[in-house]
GUVEX-527542 format. One line per field, with one value per residue: residue number from 0; residue in three letters; z, x, y of N, C-alpha, C in turn. Coordinates in steps of 0.02 Angstrom, whole numbers, plus 50000, padded with zeros to 5 digits. Example, Ala and Ser with C-alpha at 12.3 -4.5 7.8 and 13.67 -1.06 7.14 Angstrom:
2
resi 0, 1
resn Ala, Ser
n_up 50390, 50354
n_east 50660, 50642
n_north 49716, 49888
ca_up 50390, 50357
ca_east 50615, 50684
ca_north 49775, 49947
c_up 50390, 50394
c_east 50660, 50645
c_north 49835, 50002
//
This chain:
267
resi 0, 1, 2, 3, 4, 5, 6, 7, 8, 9, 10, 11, 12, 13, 14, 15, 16, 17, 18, 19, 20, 21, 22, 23, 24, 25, 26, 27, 28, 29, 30, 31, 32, 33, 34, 35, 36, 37, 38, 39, 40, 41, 42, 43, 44, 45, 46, 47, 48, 49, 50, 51, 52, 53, 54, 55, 56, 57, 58, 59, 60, 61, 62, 63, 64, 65, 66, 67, 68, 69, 70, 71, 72, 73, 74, 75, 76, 77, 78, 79, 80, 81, 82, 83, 84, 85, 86, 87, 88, 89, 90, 91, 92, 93, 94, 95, 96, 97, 98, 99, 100, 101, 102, 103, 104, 105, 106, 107, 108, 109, 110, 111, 112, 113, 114, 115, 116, 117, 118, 119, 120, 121, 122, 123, 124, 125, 126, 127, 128, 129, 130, 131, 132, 133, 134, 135, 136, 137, 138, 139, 140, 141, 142, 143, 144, 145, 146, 147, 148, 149, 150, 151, 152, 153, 154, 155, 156, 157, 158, 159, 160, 161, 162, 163, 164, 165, 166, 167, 168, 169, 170, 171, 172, 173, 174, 175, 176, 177, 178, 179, 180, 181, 182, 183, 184, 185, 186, 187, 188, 189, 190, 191, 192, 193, 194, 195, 196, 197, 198, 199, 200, 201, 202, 203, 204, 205, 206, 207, 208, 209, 210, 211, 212, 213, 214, 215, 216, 217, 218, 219, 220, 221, 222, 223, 224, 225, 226, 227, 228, 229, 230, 231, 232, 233, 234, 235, 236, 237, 238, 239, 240, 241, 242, 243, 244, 245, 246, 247, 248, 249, 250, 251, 252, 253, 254, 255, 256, 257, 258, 259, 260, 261, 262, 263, 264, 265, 266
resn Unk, Unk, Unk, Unk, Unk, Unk, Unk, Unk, Unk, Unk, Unk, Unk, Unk, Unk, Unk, Unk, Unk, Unk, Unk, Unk, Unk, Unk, Unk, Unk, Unk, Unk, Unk, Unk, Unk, Unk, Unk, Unk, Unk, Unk, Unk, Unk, Unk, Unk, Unk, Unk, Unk, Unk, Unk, Unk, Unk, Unk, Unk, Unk, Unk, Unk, Unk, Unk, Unk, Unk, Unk, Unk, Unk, Unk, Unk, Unk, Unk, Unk, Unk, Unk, Unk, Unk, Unk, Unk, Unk, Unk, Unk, Unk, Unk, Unk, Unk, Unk, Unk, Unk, Unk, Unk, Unk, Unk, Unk, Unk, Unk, Unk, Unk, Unk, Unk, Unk, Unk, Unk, Unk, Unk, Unk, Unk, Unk, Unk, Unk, Unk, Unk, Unk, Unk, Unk, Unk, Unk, Unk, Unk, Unk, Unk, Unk, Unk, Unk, Unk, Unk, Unk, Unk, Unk, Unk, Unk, Unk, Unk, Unk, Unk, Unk, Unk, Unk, Unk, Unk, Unk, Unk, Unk, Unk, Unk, Unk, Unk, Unk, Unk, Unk, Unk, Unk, Unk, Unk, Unk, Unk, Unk, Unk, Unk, Unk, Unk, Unk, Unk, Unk, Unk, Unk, Unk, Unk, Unk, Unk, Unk, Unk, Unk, Unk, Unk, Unk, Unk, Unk, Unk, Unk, Unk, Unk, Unk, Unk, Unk, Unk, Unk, Unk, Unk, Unk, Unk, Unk, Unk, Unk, Unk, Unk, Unk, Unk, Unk, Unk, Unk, Unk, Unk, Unk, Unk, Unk, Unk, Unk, Unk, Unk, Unk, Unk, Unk, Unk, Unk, Unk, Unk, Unk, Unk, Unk, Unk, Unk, Unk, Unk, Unk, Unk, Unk, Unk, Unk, Unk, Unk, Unk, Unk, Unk, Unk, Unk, Unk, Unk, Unk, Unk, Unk, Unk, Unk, Unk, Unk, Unk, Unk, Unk, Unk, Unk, Unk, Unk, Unk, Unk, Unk, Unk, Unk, Unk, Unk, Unk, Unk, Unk, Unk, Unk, Unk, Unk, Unk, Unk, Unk, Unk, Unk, Unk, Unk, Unk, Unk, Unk, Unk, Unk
n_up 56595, 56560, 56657, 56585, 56463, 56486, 56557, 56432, 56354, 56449, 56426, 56273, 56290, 56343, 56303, 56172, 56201, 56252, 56351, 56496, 56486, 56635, 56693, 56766, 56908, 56914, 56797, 56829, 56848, 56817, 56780, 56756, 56704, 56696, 56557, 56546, 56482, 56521, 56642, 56706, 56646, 56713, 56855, 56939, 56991, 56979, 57035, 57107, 56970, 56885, 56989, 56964, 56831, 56832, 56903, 56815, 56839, 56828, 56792, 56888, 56842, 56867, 56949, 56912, 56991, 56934, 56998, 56931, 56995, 57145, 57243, 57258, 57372, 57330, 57231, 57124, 57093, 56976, 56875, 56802, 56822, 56921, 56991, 56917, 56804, 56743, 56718, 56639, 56512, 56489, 56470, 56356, 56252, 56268, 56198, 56069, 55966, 55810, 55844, 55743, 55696, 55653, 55610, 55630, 55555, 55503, 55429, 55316, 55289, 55198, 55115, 55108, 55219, 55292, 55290, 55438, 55549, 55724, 55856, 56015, 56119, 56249, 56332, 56393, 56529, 56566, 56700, 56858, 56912, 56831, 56719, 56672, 56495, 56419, 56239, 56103, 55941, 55772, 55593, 55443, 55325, 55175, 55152, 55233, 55349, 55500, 55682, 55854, 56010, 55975, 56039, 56117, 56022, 55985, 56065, 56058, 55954, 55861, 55862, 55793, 55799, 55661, 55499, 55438, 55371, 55196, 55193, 55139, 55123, 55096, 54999, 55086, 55033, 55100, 55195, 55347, 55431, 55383, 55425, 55544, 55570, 55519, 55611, 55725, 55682, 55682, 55821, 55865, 55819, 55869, 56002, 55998, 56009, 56110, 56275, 56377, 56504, 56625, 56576, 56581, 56716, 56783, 56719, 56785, 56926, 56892, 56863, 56996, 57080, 57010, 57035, 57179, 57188, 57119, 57190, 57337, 57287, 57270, 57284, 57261, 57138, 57052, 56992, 57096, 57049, 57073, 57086, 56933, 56946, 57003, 56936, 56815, 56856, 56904, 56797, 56729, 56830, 56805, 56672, 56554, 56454, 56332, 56304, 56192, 56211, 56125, 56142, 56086, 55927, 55810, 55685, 55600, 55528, 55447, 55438, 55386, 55415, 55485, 55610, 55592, 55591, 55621, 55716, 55632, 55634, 55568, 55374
n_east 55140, 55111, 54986, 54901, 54866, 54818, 54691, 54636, 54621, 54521, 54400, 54382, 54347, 54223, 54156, 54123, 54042, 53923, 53910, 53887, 53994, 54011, 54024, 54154, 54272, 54400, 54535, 54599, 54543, 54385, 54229, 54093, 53926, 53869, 53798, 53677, 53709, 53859, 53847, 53831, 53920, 54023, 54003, 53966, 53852, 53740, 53601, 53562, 53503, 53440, 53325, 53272, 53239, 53147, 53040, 53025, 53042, 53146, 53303, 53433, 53592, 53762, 53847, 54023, 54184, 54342, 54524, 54670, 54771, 54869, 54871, 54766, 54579, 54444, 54384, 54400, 54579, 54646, 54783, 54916, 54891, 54816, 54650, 54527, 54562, 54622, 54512, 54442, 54496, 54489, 54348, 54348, 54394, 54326, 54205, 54236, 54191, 54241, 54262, 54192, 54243, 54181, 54279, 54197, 54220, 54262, 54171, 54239, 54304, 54412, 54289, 54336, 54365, 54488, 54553, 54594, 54672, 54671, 54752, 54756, 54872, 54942, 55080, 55199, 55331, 55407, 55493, 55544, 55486, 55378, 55293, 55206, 55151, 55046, 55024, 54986, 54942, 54917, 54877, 54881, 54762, 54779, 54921, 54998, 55056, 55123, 55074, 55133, 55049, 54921, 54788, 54769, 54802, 54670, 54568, 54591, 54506, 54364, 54235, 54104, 53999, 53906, 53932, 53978, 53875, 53891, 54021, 54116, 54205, 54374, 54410, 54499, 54671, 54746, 54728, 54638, 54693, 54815, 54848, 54861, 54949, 55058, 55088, 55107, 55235, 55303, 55309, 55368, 55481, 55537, 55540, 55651, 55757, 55777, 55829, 55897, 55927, 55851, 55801, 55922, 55985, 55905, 55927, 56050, 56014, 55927, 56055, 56114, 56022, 56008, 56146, 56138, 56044, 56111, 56238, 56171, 56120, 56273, 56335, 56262, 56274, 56198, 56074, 55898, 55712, 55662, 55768, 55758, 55642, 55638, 55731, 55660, 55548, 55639, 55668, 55543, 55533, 55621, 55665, 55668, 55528, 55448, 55271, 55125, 54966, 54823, 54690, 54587, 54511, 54496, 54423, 54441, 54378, 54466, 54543, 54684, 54766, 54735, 54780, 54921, 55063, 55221, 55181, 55215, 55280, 55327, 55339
n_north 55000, 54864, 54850, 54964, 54909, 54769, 54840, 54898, 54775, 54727, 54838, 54817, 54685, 54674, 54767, 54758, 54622, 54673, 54733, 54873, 55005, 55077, 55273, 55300, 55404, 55374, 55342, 55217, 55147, 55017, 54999, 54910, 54820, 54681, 54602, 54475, 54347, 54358, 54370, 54256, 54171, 54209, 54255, 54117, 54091, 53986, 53965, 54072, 54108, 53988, 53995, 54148, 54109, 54015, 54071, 54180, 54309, 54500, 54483, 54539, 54603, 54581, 54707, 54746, 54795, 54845, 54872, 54952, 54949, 54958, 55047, 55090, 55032, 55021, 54911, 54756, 54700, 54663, 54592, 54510, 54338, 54365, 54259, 54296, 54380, 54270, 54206, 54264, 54275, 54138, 54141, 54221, 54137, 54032, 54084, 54102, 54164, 54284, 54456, 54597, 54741, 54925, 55050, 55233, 55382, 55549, 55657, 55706, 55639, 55491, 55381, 55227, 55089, 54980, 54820, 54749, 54622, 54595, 54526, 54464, 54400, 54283, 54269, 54147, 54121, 53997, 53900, 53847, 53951, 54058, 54182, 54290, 54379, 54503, 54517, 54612, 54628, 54690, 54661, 54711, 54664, 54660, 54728, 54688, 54753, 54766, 54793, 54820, 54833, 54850, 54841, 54945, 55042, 55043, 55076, 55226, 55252, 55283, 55167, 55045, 54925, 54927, 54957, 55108, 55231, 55274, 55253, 55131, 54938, 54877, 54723, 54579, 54527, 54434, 54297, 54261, 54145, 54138, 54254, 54245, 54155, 54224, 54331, 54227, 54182, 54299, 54352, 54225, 54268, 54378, 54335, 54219, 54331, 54387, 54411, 54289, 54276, 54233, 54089, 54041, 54045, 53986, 53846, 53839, 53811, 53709, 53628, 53620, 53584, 53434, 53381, 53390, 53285, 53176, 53164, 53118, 52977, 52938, 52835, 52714, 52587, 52534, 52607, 52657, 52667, 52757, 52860, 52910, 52956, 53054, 53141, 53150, 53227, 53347, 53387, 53437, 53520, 53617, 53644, 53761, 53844, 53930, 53963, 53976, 54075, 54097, 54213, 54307, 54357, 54485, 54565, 54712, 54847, 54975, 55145, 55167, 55288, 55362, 55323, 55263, 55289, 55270, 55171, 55045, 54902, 54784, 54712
ca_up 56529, 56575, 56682, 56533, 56425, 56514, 56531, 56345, 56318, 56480, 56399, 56228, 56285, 56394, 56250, 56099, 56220, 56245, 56414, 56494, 56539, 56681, 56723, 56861, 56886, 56896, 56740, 56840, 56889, 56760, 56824, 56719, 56723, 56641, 56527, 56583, 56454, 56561, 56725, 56694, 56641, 56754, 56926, 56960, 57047, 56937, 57095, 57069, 56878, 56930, 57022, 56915, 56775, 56871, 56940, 56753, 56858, 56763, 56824, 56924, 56833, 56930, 56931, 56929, 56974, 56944, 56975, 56901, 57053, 57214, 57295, 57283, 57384, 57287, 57186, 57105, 57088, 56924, 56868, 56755, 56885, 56955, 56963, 56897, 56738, 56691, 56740, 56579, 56450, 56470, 56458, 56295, 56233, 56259, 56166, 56011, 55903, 55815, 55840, 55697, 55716, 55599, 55627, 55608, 55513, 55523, 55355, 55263, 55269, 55129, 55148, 55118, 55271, 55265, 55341, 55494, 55604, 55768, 55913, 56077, 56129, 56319, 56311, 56473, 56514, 56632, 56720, 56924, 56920, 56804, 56710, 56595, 56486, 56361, 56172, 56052, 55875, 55720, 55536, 55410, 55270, 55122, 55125, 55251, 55387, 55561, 55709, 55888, 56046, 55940, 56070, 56144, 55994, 55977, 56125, 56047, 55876, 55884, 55831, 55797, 55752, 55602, 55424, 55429, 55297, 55166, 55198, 55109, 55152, 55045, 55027, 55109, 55004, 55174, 55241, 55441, 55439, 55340, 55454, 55613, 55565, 55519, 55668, 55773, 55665, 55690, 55895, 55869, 55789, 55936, 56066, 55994, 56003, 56182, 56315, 56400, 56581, 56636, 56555, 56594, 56793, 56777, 56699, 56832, 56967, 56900, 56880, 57049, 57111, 56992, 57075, 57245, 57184, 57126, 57294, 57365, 57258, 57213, 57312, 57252, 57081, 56999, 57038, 57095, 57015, 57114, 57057, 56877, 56937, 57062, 56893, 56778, 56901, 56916, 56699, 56738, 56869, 56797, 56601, 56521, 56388, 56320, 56252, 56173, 56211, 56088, 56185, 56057, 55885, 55807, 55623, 55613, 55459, 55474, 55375, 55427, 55395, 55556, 55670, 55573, 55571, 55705, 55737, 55602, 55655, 55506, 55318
ca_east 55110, 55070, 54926, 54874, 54863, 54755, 54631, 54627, 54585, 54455, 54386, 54366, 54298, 54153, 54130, 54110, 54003, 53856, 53910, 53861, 54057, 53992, 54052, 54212, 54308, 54473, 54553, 54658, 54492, 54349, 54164, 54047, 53883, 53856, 53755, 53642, 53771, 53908, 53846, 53825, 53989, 54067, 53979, 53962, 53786, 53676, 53560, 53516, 53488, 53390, 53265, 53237, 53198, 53076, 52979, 52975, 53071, 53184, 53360, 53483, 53641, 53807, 53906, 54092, 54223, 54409, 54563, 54738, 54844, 54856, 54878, 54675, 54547, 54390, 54359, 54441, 54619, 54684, 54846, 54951, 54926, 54765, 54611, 54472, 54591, 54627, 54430, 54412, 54554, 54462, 54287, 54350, 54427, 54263, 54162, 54276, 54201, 54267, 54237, 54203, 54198, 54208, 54294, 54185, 54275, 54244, 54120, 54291, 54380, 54381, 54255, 54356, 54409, 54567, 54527, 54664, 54664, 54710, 54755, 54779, 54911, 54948, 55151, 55214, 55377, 55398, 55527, 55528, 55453, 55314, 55302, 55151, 55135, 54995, 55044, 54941, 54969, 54869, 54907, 54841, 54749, 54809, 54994, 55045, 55072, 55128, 55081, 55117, 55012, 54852, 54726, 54790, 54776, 54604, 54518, 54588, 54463, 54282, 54227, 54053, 53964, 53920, 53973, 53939, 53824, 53942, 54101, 54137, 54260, 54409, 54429, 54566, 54731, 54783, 54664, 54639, 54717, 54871, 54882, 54865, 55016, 55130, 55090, 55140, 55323, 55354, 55321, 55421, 55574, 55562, 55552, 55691, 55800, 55759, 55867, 55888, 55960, 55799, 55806, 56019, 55986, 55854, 55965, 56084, 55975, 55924, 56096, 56145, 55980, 56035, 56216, 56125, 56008, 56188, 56264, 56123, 56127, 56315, 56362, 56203, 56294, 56158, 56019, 55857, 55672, 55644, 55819, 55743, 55583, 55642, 55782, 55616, 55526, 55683, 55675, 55485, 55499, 55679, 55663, 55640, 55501, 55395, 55202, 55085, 54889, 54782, 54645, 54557, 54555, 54434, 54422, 54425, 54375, 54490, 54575, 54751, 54795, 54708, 54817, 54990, 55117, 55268, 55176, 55233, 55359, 55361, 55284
ca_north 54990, 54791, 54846, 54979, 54852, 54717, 54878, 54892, 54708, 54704, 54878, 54787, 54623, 54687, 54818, 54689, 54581, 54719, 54749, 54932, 55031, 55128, 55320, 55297, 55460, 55373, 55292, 55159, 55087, 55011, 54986, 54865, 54791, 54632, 54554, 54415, 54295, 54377, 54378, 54186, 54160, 54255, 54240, 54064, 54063, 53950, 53943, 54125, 54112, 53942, 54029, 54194, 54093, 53988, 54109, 54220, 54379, 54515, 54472, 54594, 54575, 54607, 54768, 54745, 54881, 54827, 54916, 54910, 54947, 54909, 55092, 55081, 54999, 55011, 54866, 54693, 54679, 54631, 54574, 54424, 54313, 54351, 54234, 54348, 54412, 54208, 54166, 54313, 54245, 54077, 54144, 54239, 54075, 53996, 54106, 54079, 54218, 54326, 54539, 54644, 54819, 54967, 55137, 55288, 55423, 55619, 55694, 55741, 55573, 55450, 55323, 55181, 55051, 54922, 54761, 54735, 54570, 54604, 54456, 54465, 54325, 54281, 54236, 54144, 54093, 53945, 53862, 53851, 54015, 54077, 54276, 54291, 54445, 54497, 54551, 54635, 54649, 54712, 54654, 54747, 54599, 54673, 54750, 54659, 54808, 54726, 54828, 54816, 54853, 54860, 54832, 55013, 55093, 55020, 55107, 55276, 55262, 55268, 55092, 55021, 54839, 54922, 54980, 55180, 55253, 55311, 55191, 55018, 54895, 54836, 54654, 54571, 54490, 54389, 54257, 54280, 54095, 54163, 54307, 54230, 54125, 54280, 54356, 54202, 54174, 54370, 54327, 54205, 54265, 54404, 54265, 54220, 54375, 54415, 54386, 54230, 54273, 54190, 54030, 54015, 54065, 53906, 53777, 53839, 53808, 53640, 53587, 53606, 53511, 53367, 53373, 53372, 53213, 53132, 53153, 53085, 52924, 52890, 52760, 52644, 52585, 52550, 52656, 52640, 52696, 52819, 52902, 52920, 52988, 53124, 53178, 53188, 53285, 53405, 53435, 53457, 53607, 53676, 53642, 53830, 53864, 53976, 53945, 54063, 54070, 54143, 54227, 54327, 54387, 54520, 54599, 54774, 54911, 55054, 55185, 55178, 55349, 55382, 55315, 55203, 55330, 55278, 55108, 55001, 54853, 54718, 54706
c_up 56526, 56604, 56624, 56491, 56426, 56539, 56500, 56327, 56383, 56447, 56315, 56236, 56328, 56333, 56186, 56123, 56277, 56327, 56432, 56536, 56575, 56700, 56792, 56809, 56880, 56866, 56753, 56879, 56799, 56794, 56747, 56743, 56668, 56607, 56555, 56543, 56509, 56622, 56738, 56696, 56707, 56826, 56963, 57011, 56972, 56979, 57086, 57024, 56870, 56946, 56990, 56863, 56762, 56873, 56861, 56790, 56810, 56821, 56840, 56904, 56871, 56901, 56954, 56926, 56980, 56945, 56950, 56953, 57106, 57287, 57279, 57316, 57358, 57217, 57160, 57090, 57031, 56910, 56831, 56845, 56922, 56925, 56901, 56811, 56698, 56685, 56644, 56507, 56433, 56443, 56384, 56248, 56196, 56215, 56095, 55956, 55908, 55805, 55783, 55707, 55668, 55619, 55610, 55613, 55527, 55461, 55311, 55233, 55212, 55167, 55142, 55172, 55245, 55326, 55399, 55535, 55667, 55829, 55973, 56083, 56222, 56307, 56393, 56463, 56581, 56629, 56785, 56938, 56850, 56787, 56635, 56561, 56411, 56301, 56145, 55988, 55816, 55647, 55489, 55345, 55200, 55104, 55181, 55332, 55436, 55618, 55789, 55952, 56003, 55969, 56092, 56105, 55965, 56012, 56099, 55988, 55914, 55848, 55840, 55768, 55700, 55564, 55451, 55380, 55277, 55155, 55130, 55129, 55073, 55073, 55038, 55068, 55049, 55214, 55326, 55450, 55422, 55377, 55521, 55601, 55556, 55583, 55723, 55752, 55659, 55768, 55902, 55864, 55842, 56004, 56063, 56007, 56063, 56242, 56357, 56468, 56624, 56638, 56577, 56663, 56808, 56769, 56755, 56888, 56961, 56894, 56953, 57121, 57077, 57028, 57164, 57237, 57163, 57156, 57321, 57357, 57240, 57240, 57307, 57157, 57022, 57032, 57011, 57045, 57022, 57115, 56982, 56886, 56960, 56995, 56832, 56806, 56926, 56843, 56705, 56776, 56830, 56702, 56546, 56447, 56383, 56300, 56271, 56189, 56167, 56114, 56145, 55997, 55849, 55719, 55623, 55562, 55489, 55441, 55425, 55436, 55464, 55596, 55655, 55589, 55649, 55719, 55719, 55644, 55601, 55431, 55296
c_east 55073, 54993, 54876, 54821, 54822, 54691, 54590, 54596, 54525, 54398, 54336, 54335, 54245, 54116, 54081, 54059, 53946, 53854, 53914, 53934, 54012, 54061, 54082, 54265, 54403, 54493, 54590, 54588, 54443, 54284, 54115, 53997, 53858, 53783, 53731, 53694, 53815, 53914, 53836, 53882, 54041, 54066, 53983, 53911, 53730, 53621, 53511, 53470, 53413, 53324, 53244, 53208, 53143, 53034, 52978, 53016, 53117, 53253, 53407, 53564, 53697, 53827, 53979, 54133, 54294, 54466, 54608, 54785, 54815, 54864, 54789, 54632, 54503, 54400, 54391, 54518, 54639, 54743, 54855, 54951, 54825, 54677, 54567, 54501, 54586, 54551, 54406, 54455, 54523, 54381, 54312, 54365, 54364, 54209, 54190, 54225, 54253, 54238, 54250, 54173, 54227, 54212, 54235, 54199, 54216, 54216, 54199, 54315, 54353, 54339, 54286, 54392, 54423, 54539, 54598, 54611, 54683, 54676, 54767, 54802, 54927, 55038, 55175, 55280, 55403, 55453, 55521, 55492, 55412, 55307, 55251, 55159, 55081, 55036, 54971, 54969, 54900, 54920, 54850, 54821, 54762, 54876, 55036, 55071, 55070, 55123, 55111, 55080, 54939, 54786, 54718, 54753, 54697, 54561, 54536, 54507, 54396, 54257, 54157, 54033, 53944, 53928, 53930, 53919, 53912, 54005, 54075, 54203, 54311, 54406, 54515, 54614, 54751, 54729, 54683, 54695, 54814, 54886, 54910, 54932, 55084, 55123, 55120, 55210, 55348, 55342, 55381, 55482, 55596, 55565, 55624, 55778, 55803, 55799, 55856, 55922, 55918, 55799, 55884, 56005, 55944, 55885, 56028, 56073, 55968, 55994, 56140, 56103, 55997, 56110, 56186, 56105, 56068, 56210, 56238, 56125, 56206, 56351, 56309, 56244, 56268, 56083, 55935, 55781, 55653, 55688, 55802, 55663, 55587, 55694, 55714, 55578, 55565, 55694, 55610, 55484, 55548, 55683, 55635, 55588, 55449, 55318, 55155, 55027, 54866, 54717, 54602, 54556, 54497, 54463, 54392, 54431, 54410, 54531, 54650, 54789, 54781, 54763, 54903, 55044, 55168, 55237, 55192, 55298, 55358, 55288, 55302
c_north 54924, 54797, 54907, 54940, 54791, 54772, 54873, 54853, 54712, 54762, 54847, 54722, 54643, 54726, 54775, 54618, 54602, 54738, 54821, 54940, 55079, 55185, 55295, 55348, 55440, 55316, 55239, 55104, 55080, 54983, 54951, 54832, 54754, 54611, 54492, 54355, 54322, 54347, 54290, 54130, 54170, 54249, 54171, 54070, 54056, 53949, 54011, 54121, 54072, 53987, 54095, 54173, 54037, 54022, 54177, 54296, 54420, 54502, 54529, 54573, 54612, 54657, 54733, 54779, 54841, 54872, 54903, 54933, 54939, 54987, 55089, 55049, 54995, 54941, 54801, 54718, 54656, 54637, 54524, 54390, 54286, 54316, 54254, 54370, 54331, 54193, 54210, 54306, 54174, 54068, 54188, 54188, 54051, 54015, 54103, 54115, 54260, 54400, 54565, 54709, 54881, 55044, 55194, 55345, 55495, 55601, 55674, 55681, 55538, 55391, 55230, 55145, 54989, 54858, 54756, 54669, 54573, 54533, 54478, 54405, 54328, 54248, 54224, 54117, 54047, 53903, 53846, 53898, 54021, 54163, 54247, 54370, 54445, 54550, 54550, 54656, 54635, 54700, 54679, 54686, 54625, 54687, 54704, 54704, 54747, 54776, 54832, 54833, 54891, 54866, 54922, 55059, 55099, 55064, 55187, 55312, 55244, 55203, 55075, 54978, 54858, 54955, 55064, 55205, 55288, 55285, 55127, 55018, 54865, 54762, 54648, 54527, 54414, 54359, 54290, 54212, 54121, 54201, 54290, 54192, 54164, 54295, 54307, 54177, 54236, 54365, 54284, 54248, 54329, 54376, 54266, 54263, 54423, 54397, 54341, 54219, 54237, 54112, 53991, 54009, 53998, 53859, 53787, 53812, 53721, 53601, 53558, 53552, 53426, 53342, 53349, 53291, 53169, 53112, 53088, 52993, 52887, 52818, 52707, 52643, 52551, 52593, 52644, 52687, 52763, 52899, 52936, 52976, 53055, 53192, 53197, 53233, 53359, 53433, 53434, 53550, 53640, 53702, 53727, 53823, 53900, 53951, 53998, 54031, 54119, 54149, 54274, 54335, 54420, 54553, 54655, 54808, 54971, 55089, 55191, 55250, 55408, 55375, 55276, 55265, 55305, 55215, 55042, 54956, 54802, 54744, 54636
//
């Protein structure tokens, strides 16, 4: 579902930044061809760029085919972890808009769409070792609706930059500022409530390197600088904690009636 999931969001950020998804017959792969912003971003040859826009030429932007597993050879490699996925969490960062995009609904439906905020967050958890994982969650700006894995259900709905003849938009109750803050004290309070065999197996670990660095030192009775630096450097690698990245966040028109049923988790 992890490699799903980072799909979803590469699916939606190539999408929302006018980039062409190219036909590939198998869904564990994703084929794209960037935008000249993209291919800019993304490539790292200014030398190219340089010289096309010297000489007045039309530019050849890259194709990129990525897969999500590893029984494939055809194309990039992605993963938590791997360059190419962080190189695209930092180039979304950087671009620090935000996406608005509006559902379009069959003839029958009502024309009214609900404002929802949805984030993508990057959650890592670091001690000697290192485990990133991506969350998605959708809050609806009026009632309050809390969703999770939002990006997912995103790629199901047909979505477009803009308003469809016939629709309007409600306004929203819940600033984006306001929301973005629920959304990261309901992360929290499941941070919180998550098991911590991780974080214990760590402080285990570092206690028995501090017992070694003890050893090491106890017959010097007062101890030297070098004893203080090697014990902060051991609550540096062993010290457990979490921190969130916020890597996107997009405003979306959509009639919930479409898709909420079974997804709700907080109001």
């Amino acid at each position: 579902m992890q490699q799903a999931e980072i799909r979803d969001f590469l699916v939606r950020f190539f999408s929302s930044s006018d980039c062409e998804l190219l036909p590939i017959s198998n869904p564990a792969q994703l084929k794209v061809k960037l935008t000249k912003q993209m291919d800019k971003l993304l490539m790292n040859r200014p030398f190219y760029w340089h010289y096309i826009e010297q000489i007045g030429q039309t530019p050849e932007t890259a194709t990129l085919t990525f897969r999500f597993t590893d029984q494939l050879d055809e194309g990039e490699f992605v993963h938590f972890g791997s360059p190419r996925l962080h190189q695209i969490f930092n180039t979304a960062e950087q671009l620090g808009r935000y996406i608005r995009l509006y559902q379009v609904l069959a003839p029958q439906s009502s024309p009214a769409l609900e404002p929802w905020l949805g984030i993508n967050m990057k959650i890592s958890y670091q001690c000697d070792l290192k485990k990133d994982r991506l969350i998605s969650m959708g809050l609806q700006l009026i009632n309050g609706t809390l969703i999770e894995g939002f990006q997912t259900m995103l790629t199901r709905l047909d979505l477009n930059q803009k308003l469809p003849n016939y629709c309007y938009t409600l306004s929203p109750l819940i600033t984006v500022k306001s929301g973005i803050q629920r959304i990261e004290r309901f992360i929290e309070s499941e941070l919180e409530s998550e098991p911590s065999e991780w974080a214990d197996q760590a402080s285990e670990r570092w206690v028995k390197d501090q017992d070694l660095l003890d050893t090491f030192y106890e017959h010097q009775d007062e101890k030297p600088d070098r004893y203080f630096q090697e014990q902060k450097a051991l609550k540096e690698q062993y010290q457990p904690k979490i921190s969130l990245q916020l890597i996107n966040v997009g405003l979306f028109y959509l009639q919930s009636s479409t898709f909420l049923p079974g997804l709700v988790k907080d109001h």
